[in-house]
C-alpha positions, 0 to 999 in steps of 0.5 A, spaced: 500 500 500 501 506 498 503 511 503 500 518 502 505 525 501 503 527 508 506 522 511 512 523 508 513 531 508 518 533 512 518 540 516 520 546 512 525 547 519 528 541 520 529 541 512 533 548 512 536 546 519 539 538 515 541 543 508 544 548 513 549 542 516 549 538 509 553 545 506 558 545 513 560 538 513 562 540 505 565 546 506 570 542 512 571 536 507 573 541 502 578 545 507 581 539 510 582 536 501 585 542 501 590 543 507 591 535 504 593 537 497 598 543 500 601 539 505 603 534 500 606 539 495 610 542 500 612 534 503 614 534 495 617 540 494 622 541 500 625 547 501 632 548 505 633 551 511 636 558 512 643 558 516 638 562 521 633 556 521 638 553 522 642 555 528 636 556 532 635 547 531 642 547 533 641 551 539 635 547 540 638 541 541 644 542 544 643 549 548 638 545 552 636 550 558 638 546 565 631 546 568 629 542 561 627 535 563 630 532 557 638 533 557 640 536 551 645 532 546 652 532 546 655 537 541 658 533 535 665 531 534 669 534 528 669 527 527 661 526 526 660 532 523 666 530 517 
């Protein structure tokens, strides 16, 4: 047996309110397609780092502060380094 339309019809309210998140999981999911494409041309297309990029990771692994919970390391021998 048929059901009438009646039965069927949906709440102009709940309509809009359905659409309205329908739209915003879209918007997210084509942020987080487009935050995916750019981070996988950049994993891509590396870029060396500046020697002042540079020092500052040298500063942050061996010029560790002393209250840091994780000693920092032991500066390289000019062997290590050759």
């Amino acid at each position: 047996m048929t059901r009438p339309i009646a039965d069927l019809d949906v709440p102009l309210p709940l309509l809009r309110a359905q659409v309205v998140d329908l739209v915003a999981r879209q918007r997210d999911a084509r942020r987080v397609e487009e935050s995916t494409a750019k981070l996988r041309w950049l994993l891509a297309h590396p870029t060396p780092a500046t020697p002042g990029e540079l020092a500052e990771m040298r500063h942050l692994l061996y010029d560790a502060d002393p209250d840091a919970t994780v000693p920092a390391f032991p500066y390289p021998t000019p062997q290590e380094t050759s």
